[in-house]
Steps between C-alpha positions, in 0.01 A plus 500: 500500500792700560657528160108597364526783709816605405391454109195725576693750663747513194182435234390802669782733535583473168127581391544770688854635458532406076176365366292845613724704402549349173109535386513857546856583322378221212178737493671844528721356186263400272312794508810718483610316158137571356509886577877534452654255247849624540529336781510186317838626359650502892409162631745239291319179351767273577787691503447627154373828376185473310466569125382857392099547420399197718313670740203242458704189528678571792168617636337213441819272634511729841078416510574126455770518746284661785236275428741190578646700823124562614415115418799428720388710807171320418629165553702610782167626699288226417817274696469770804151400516567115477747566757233631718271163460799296619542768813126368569595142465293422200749387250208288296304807446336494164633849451892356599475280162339728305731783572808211483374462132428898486857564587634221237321608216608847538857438560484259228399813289714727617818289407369425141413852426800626654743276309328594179456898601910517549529291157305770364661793654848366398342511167341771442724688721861413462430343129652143570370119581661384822343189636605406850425116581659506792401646883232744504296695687222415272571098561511562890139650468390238295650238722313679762203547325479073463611463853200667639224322214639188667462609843152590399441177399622319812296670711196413327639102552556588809179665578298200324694263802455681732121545459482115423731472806236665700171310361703169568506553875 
């Protein structure tokens, strides 16, 4: 019980300390590129400066990029409130496997969309094809994204015994 309530208090902090802050500077930024697009020309696309008179592409790249970032803080809050059903000692909650699967799905996501949003950027961007097969962030979310689908899915099994379990006796 003791290292739940030290992951809640860190789940927590970092909500918070990053993942508060975050929505509102994401927020502040996307309507700043909208009313001022030279801004655009001061934030570097990985680490390359972006091609003249493509205002719209990079706006549309720095949209699709906060939409991933807010589908991340997403994810993260729907764990803070799992977090909180385990706190209450109902692990085989209904709502524990669906947000399990919630979590997975959307993690799943973000990795695919992020590998192919950076193998777009690189293209459109920095005008070359560089295909990295090796350790990624994008794999590690997608790793994690599978993790938690299965964990989903074990529950439910385990759920389904246990309520057997308990008609049995």
């Amino acid at each position: 019980m003791r290292k739940l309530i030290i992951l809640k208090s860190l789940v927590d902090f970092v909500w918070i300390v990053v993942c508060l802050p975050l929505l509102l500077v994401i927020l502040i930024f996307l309507v700043l590129i909208f009313i001022n697009p030279e801004v655009l020309n001061r934030v570097s696309w990985m680490g390359s400066i972006p091609q003249e008179g493509s205002e719209i592409v990079l706006q549309i790249y720095s949209v699709s990029t906060a939409a991933m970032m807010y589908l991340g803080i997403y994810s993260f809050y729907v764990f803070r409130k799992t977090l909180r059903y385990f706190m209450n000692i109902k692990p085989f909650h209904e709502e524990v496997i669906k947000n399990f699967n919630t979590i997975g799905i959307m993690l799943c996501g973000l990795g695919i969309v992020g590998a192919i949003l950076v193998f777009i950027g690189r293209l459109v961007f920095e005008t070359k094809i560089r295909i990295s097969l090796g350790f990624s962030p994008y794999l590690i979310l997608l790793c994690l994204g599978l993790f938690f689908m299965v964990l989903s899915e074990t529950f439910k099994v385990a759920k389904h015994a246990k309520e057997e379990n308990e008609l049995t006796i």
